[in-house]
N, C-alpha and C positions, 0 to 999 in steps of 0.2 A: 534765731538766725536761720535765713531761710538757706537750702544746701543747694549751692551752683552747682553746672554743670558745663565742665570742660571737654573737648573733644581730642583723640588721640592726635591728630595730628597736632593741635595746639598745644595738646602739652609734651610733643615733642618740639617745637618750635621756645617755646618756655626754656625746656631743659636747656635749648643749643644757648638760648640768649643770654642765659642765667649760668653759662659754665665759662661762655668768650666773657662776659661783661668788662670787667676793668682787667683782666688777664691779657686782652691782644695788646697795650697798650704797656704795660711794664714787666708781662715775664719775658720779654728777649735781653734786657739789659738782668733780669738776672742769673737767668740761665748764662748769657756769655760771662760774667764776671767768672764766673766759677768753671766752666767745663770749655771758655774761649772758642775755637771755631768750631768744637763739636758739640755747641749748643743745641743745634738741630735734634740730634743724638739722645743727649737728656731729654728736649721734650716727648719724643718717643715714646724713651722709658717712662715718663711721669707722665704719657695718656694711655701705657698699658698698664702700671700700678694702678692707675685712677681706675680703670676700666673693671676690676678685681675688686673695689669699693662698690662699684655699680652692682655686684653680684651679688654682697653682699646685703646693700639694701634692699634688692630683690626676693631675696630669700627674706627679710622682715615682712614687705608688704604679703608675700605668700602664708607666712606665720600666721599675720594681722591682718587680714582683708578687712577694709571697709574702714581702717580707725588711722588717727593721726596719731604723727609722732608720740605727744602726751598721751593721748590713748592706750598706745601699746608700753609706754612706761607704767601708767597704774594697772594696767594687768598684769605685767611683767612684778613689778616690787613690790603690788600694792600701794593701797591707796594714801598714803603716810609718806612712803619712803618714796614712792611713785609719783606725788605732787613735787616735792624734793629736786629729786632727777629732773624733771619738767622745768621748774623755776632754774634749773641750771643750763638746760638747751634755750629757754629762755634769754637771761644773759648772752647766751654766746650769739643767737640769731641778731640778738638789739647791739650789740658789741660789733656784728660782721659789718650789720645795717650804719655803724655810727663811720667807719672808718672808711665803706664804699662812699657815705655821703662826702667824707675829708677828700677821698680821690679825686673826686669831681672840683671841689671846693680849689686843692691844689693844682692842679693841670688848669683851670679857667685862670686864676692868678697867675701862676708863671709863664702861661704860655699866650694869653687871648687878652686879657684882659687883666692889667699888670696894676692900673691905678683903681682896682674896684675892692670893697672893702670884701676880705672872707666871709661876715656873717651874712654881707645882701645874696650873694651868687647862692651860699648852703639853702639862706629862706625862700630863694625864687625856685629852685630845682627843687624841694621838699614840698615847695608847695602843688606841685604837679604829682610829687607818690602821694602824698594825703587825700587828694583828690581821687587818683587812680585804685587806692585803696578802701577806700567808703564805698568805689561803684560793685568793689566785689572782684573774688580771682576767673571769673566768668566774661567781665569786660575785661580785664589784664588780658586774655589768654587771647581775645577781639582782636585788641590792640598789635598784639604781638604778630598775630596773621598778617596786617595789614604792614606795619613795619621790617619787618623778617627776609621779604624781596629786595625790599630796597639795600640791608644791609649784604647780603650776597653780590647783588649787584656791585655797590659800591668797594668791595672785596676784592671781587673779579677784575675788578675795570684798575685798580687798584695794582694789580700783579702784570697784568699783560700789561701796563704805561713802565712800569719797573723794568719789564724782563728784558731790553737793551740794554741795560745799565749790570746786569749778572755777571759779575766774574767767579769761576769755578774754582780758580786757586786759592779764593777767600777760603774756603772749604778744607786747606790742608796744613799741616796734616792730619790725616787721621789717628787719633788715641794717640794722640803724639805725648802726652803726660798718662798715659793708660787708661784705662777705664774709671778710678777712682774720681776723679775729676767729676766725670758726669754722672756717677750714682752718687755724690756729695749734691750735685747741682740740682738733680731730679727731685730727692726730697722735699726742697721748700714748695716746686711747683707741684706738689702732690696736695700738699695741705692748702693750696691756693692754686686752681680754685675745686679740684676733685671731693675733698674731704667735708667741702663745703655743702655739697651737693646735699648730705644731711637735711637741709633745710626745706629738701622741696618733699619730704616725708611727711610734711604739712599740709603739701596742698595735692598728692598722688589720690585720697580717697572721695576729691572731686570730680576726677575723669569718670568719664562714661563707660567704659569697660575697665574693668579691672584687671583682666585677663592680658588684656593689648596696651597696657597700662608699663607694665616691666619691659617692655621689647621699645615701646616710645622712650623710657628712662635709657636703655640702652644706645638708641639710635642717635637721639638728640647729642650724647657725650659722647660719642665717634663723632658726628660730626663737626660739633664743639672741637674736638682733640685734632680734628685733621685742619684746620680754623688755625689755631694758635701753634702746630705743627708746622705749618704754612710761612706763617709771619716771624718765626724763629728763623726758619732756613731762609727767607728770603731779607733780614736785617744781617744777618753775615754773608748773604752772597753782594750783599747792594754797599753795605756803611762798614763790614769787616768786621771781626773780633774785639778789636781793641776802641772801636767809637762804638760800636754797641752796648757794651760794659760801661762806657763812662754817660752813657748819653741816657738820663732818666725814662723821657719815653722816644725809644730808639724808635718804634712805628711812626710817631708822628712826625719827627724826620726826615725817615723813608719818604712819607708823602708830599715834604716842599721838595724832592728832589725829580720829584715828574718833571719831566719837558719831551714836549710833543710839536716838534715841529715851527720851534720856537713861537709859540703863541697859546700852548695849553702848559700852564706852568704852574708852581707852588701849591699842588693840588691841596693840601692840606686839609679842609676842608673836608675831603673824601673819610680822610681817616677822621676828624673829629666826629662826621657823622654818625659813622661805622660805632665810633669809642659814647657817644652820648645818649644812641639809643640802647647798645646793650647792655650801659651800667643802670640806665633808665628801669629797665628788667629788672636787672639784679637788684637793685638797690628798693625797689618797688616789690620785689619776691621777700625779700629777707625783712622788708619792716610788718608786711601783711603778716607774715607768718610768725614774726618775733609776739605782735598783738593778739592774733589769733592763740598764741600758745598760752599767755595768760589769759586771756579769755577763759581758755579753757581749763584753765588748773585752778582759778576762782570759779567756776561754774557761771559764767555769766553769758546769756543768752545772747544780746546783741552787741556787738564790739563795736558799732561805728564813733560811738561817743569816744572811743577810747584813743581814736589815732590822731586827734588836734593832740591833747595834751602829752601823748606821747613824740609825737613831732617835735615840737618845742623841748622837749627831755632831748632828742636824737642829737639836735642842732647844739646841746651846750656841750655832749656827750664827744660828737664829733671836733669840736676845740679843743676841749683839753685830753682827749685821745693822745693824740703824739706833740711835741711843739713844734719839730720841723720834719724835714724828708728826710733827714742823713738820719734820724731817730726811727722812721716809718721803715724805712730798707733793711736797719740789724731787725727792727722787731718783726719785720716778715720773715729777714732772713735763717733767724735762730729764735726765735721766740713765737712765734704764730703754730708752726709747724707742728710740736711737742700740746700745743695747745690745741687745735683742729683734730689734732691726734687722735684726743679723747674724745672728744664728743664723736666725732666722725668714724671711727675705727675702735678703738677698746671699747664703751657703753654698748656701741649694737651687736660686737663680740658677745657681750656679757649677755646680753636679752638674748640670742638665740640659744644661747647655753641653756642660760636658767631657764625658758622655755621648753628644751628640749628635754632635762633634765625632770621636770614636771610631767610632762605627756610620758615619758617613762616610765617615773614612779605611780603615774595613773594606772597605766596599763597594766603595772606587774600587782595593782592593786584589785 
């Protein structure tokens, strides 16, 4: 497997698309159920928590230059307990990958395309990451240059057709139930999609410098976090508290409620665009890297054979994943989080430990 090369800019561009992916689209309904008009507020706090993750993988790739995730697990455990740990980031990468692809799957059905069967919509959009993924994370990284503008664009253009429609009193009060509200609310949107970011420790020892490598992983998730910061504060200043909470994806919404001049209307549109090309990313980051990690804990040199028949696994995987939404919501809302947790946050705790704990005992050797 010959080793690509990605450019800092691109794989800041990666970062942003792979952190908004299917997040600008359902964390405002669940940020407001829980923290109500100081939704805003929570997202905040859950892109400075996120932010404090970023450091932390930072300091891995400084640990580990030059190796992926798997990589710095069998150095770290060894090669026994190290493949172990790997086939376990594994799972959770192909697991992220099954349930991005269900997102897609459910918002085309409920909201576009009502009489279309689940399994054609998952096979026709899988069929574009399969593709995307045989070309290599070096055309992904192409792609995403090219699409990245447009998705700013249609953002922007997104907010200023909104901003006559802002009511400020949507807004209050402030901590009107205290602060517990929104550090209860922040947690889930930590583990979606912050915690997640884990997975692009796959593809960080493709970039081209190494060095400008950590400061791209930084910049991309600021502006990812000011992204989805954005679209929280703007679905309680526009649709309010209480139709944000009940409304699954409160963004898309947002977007039939454009009117300009009575003739530019139900943009909708805007926002699907915005919503299909960054899960596009996400969903095309997380299967590349699910395959790439057994690849590489099987020692197997070329992996392109490996993503047909993984595909057809992702698409039965994503079925019986959840059976409806109101099952998909608890298990983001209380079950994901605790789970993201660990991979995300306690394993690369533990690697830099037991890392540091070794170069220790070297030195005093």
């Amino acid at each position: 497997m010959g080793k690509s090369i990605i450019g800092i800019r691109q794989f800041t561009i990666l970062v942003t698309l792979f952190t908004v992916g299917s997040s600008i689209l359902i964390t405002p309904s669940g940020l407001a159920a829980e923290a109500k008009q100081n939704a805003w507020i929570a997202a905040i706090l859950s892109v400075c928590i996120g932010l404090l993750t970023i450091f932390l993988y930072q300091a891995l790739v400084r640990q580990f230059p030059n190796q992926t995730l798997v990589q710095m697990c069998e150095t770290v455990f060894g090669i026994w307990i190290g493949k172990i740990v790997s086939l376990l980031y594994f799972c959770f990468f192909f697991l992220l990958a099954a349930l991005v692809l269900r997102n897609i799957g459910d918002f085309v059905v409920t909201q576009v395309l009502p009489d279309t069967p689940l399994q054609f919509i998952l096979m026709i959009f899988l069929a574009a990451v399969i593709m995307a993924s045989r070309h290599g994370i070096e055309t992904i990284a192409r792609a995403g240059e090219i699409f990245f503008p447009w998705v700013m664009i249609f953002f922007f253009a997104m907010v200023i057709f909104l901003a006559p429609q802002f009511r400020l009193n949507q807004l209050q009060p402030y901590f009107g139930e205290g602060i517990i509200p929104v550090i209860r609310a922040s947690l889930p949107f930590t583990g979606t999609p912050f915690m997640e970011l884990i997975v692009l420790l796959m593809v960080i020892p493709f970039v081209t410098c190494a060095k400008k490598a950590n400061k791209a992983f930084f910049v991309g998730t600021v502006i990812a976090g000011i992204v989805l910061i954005m679209i929280t504060l703007i679905s309680i200043l526009v649709l309010g508290a209480g139709i944000t909470a009940r409304n699954l994806y409160p963004s898309y919404s947002l977007a039939k409620m454009i009117s300009v001049g009575r003739f530019l209307e139900r943009l909708e549109v805007i926002m699907a665009g915005i919503w299909f090309i960054t899960i596009f990313f996400k969903l095309t980051i997380c299967f590349y890297a699910s395959v790439l990690s057994f690849a590489q804990v099987i020692k197997m040199e070329e992996i392109r054979p490996l993503f047909f028949p993984f595909g057809m696994i992702l698409i039965v995987l994503s079925i019986v994943s959840y059976p409806n939404e109101s099952y998909f919501l608890n298990f983001v809302s209380k079950i994901w989080f605790p789970y993201a947790c660990t991979f995300g946050l306690l394993l690369p705790i533990c690697m830099i430990g037991l890392s540091l704990i070794r170069k220790k005992e070297k030195y005093i050797r």
